[in-house]
C-alpha positions in Angstrom: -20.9 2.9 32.2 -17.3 1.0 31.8 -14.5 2.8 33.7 -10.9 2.2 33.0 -7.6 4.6 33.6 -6.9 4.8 29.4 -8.9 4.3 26.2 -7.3 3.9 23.1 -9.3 4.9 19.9 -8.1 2.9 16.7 -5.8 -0.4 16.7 -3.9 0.5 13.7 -0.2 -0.1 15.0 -0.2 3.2 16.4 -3.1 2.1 18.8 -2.0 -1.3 19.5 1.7 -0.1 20.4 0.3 2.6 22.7 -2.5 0.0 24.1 0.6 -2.7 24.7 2.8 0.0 26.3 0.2 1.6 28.4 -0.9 -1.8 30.0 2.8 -3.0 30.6 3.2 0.2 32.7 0.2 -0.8 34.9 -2.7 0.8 33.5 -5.9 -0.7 32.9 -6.7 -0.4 29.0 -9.7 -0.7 26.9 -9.1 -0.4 23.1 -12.0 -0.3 20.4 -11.8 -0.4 17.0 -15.0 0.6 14.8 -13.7 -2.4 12.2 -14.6 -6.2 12.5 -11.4 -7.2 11.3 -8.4 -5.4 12.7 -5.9 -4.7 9.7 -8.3 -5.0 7.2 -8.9 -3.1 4.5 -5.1 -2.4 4.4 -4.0 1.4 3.5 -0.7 0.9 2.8 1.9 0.3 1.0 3.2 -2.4 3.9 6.7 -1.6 3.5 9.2 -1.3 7.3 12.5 -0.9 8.2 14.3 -3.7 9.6 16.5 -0.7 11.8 12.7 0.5 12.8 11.4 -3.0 13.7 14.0 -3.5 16.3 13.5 0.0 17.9 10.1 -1.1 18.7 11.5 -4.1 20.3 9.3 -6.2 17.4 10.9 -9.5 15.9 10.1 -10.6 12.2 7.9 -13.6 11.8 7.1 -15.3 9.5 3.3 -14.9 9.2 3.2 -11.6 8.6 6.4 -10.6 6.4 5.9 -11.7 2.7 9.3 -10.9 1.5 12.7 -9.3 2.9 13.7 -6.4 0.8 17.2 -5.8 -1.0 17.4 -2.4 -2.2 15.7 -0.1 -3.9 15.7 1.0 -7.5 14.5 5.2 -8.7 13.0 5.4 -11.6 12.8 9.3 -13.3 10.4 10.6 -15.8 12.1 9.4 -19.0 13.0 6.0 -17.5 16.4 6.5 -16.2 17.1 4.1 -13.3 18.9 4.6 -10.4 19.9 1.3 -8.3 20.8 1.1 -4.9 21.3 -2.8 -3.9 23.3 -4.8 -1.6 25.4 -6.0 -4.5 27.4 -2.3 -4.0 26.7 -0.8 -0.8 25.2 -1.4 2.9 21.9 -1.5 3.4 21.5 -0.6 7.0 17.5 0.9 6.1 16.5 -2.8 4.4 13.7 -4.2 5.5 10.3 -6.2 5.0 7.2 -5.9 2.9 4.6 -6.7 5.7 0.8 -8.8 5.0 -0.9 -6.1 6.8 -4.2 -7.7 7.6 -2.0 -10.1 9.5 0.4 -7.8 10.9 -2.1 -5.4 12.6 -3.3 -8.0 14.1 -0.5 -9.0 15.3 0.2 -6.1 16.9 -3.3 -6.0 18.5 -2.5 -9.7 20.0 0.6 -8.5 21.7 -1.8 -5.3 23.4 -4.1 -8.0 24.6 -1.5 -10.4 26.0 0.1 -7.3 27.9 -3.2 -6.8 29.5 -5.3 -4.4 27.2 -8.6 -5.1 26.2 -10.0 -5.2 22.6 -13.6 -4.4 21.9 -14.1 -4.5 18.0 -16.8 -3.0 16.1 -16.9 -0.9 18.5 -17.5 3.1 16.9 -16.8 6.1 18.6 -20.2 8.7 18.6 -18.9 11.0 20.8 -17.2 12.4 24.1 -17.6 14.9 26.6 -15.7 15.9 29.8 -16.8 14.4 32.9 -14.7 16.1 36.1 -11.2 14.7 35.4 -12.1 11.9 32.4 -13.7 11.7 29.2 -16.8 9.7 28.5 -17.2 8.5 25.3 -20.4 7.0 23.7 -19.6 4.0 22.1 -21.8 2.1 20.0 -21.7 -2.3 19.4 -24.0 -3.7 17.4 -26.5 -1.2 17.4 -26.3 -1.2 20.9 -24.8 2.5 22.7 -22.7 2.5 25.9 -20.2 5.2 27.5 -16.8 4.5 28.8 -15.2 6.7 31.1 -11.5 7.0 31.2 -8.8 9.3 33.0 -7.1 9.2 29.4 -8.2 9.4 26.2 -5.1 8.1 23.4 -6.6 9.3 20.1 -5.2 6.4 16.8 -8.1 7.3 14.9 -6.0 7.8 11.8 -5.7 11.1 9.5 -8.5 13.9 10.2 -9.0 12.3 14.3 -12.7 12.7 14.6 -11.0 12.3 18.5 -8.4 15.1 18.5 -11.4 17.7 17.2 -13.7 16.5 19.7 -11.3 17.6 22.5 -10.7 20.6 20.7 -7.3 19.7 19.3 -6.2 21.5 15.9 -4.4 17.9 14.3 -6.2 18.8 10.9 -4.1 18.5 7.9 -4.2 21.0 5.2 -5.5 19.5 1.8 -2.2 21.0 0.3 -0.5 18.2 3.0 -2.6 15.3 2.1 -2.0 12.6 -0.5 -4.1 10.8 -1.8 -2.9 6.6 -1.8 -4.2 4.1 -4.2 -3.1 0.9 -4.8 -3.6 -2.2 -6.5 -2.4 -5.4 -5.2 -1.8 -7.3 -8.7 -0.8 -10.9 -10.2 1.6 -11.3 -13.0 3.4 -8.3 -12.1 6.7 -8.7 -14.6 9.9 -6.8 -11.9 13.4 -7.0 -12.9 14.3 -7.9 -9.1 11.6 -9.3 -7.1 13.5 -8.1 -4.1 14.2 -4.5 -4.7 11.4 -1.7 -3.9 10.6 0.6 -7.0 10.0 4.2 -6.9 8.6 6.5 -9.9 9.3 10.0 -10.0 7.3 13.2 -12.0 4.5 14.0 -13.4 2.9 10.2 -13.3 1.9 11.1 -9.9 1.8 14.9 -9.0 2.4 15.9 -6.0 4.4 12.4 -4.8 5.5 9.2 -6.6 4.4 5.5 -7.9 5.5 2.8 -6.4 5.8 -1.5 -6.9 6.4 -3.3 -3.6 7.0 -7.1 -4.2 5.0 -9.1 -1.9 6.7 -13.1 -3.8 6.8 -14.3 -6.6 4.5 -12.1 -9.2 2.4 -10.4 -6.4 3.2 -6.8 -5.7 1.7 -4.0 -4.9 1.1 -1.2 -7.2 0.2 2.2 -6.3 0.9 6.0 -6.0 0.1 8.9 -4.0 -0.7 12.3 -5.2 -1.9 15.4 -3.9 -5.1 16.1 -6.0 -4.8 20.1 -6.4 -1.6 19.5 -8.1 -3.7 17.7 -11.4 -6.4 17.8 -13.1 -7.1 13.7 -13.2 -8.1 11.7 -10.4 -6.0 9.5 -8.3 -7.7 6.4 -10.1 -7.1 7.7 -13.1 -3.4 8.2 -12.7 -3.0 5.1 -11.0 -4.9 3.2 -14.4 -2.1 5.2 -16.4 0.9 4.3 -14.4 -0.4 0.7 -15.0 -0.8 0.5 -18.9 2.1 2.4 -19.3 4.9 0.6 -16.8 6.5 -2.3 -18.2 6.4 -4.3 -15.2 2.8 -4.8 -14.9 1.7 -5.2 -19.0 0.4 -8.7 -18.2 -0.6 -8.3 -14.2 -4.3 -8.0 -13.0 -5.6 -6.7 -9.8 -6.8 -8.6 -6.9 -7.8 -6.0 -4.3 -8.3 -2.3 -4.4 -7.2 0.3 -1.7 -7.4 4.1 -1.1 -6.5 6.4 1.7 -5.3 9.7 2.4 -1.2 10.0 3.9 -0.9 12.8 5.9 2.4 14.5 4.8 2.6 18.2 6.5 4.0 16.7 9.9 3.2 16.8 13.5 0.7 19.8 14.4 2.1 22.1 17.2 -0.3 20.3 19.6 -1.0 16.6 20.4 -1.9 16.6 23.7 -4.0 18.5 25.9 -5.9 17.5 29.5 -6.6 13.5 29.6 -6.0 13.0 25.9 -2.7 12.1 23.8 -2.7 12.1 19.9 -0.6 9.6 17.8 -0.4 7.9 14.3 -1.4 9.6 11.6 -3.5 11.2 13.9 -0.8 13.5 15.1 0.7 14.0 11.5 3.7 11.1 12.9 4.9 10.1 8.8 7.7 10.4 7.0 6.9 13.9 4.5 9.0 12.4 1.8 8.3 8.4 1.7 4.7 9.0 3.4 6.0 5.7 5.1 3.9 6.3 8.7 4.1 2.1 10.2 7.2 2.6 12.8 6.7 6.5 13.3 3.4 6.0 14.3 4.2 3.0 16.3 7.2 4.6 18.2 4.2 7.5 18.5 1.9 5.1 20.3 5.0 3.2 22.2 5.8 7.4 23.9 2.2 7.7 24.4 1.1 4.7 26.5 4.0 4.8 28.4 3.4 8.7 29.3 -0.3 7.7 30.0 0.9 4.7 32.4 3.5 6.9 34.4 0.6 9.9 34.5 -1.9 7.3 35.7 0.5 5.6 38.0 0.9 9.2 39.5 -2.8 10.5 39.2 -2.4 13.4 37.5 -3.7 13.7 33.9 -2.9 17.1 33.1 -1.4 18.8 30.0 1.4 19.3 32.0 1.8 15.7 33.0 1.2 15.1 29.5 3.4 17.3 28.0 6.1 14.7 28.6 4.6 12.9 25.8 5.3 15.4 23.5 8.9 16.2 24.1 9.7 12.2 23.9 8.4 12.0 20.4 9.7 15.1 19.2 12.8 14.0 20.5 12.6 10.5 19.0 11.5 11.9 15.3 10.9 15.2 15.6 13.7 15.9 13.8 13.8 13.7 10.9 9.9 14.6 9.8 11.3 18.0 9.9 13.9 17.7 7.9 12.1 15.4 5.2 9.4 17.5 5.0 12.5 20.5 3.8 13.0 17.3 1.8 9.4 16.8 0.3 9.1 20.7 -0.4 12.2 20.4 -2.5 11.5 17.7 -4.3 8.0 18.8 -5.6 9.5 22.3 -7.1 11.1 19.9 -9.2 9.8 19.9 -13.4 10.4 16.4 -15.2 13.7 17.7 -16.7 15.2 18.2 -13.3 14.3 15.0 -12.4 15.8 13.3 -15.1 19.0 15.4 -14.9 19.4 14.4 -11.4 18.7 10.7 -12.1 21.5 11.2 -14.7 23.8 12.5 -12.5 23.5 9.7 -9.8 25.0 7.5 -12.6 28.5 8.9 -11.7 27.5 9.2 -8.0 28.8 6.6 -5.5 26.2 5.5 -2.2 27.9 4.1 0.7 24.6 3.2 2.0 20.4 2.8 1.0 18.9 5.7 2.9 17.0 8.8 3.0 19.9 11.0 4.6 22.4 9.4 2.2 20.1 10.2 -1.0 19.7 13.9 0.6 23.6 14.1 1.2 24.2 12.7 -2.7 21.4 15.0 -4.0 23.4 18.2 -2.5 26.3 17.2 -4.3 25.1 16.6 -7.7 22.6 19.5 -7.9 23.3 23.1 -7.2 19.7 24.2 -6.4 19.5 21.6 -4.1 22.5 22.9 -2.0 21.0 26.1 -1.9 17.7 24.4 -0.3 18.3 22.1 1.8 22.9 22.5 2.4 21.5 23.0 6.0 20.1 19.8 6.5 23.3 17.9 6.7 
């Protein structure tokens, strides 16, 4: 049996962030990952914050950003655009379209370099308690071994096998899940290659298409639905959204990826004795963009430095732990909440809605590209909207 004070479960960003924070506060770490590759297959759209990436303490390099973003442009049902670029207004929520396969790794470096170790393909069976730890069975190769650690820190991403195990209720509601698929595609044809596009309505129920430019003609293309909202499949509305948008007429896809975005936010519980939840693991995504890089990183960041201050003090208890909770709610608590009042909103919207308020942004000036401003502009040009969501502001 391995000892150590923490285990970290997953090195997604989330994992790696609580891993690198957890061993710069002292603690001995062990992270597995059941993958052979960290960051790969990528899940995401791979778009961050530049405002987000400096929270974290991270600096852009060059290896692992493929393009520095511009704006944004809002596309409604019946093709109305909406454009929101640094030609006009301040763009304090630019930021970077990521290589995700690098990035993750990356971040998985900088744990190991802080002192965590990294054990991949490395899958989690199992765990039981054991006095004051958890022991998990592990398995490598097709060979088992336990691990016994004073704290668990659950980055298993959406539905944590972990979180159940120790009896946590994280589960997200299939009326909270999208379901992501993307194409990363060649030839892609954008009007800007530096501006993000978004696409509103019925071509993806439930959520919204997007095109993220990677350079050059490579972008990806995706959309994220929630699947008892339509009849079609996720693949079938994402092969749709592709013969039909202009952009990609003449682009052809080079990878393939799925996965489900929890939207619902953070479940009432995330800790408990010896174990911390964070990522998409604890619900720790923006509702409205489903945008869960920097939220679940600043989620791992509160956790491993909880779990190095609780192991520093030996005492692993929910009411050590607890402390965990309150920073993150703290941190962005606040904004899931308010996006998800956000998200609701949006999705009572019909296509005409959509397009009248895409209309109505025409005469609308932004000081600034960001959620809280599009929220603040939405209130002002549609009456329902103030009724819904006036408190917010």
């Amino acid at each position: 049996m391995i000892k150590t004070d923490v285990l970290v479960i997953g090195s997604g960003p989330a994992g790696s962030s609580a891993a690198k924070h957890a061993a710069l506060g002292g603690a001995k770490v062990i992270v597995i990952d059941k993958k052979s590759e960290i960051g790969a297959p990528k899940r995401c759209a791979e778009g961050v914050s530049k405002a987000g990436l400096a929270d974290l303490g991270i600096e852009p390099n060059v290896r692992w950003v493929t393009k520095e973003l511009d704006g944004v442009r809002l596309v409604s049902p019946n093709g109305t655009n909406v454009w929101l670029t640094s030609d006009e207004i301040e763009l304090p929520e630019a930021g970077y379209i990521l290589e995700r396969k690098i990035f993750d790794k990356y971040m998985a470096m900088d744990a190991a370099r802080a002192g965590a170790e990294i054990k991949i393909k490395t899958l989690a069976h199992g765990m039981r308690k054991e006095g004051d730890a958890y022991v998990v069975t592990c398995e490598h190769m097709g060979e088992l071994f336990e691990i016994k650690a004073n704290i668990i820190i659950a980055a298993d991403g959406p539905e944590s096998r972990v979180a159940r195990w120790a009896g946590l209720r994280t589960a997200t509601k299939a009326t909270n899940m999208e379901s992501g698929i993307q194409f990363e595609m060649v030839g892609v044809e954008m009007e800007k290659q530096d501006v993000i596009e978004f696409y509103f309505g019925s071509v993806a129920p439930g959520g919204y298409a997007w095109i993220f430019p990677k350079g050059d003609d490579i972008a990806n293309v995706g959309l994220a639905v929630i699947t008892n909202d339509t009849d079609k499949t996720p693949y079938e509305h994402l092969k749709d959204f592709v013969a039909n948008c202009p952009a990609t007429q003449n682009a052809q896809a080079v990878e393939f990826n799925i996965g489900g975005d929890p939207v619902g936010g953070m479940p009432k519980k995330i800790y408990d004795d010896n174990i911390l939840v964070c990522g998409d693991a604890a619900g720790q995504v923006n509702p409205l963009t489903g945008g869960g890089i920097i939220s679940g990183m600043k989620g791992g960041m509160h956790a491993g430095i909880v779990a190095a201050s609780a192991i520093a003090d030996g005492d692993f208890s929910k009411d050590r732990l607890k402390e965990y909770d309150k920073n993150i709610r703290d941190d962005i608590g606040h904004e899931i909440d308010k996006y998800l009042k956000v998200k609701d909103y949006a999705l009572s919207l019909s296509d005409e809605e959509l397009d009248s308020v895409a209309d109505a942004f025409q005469d609308v000036e932004f000081e600034k590209v960001s959620t809280t401003e599009l929220v603040k502009n939405l209130i002002k040009v549609s009456p329902k909207a103030l009724l819904k969501l006036g408190k917010l502001l």
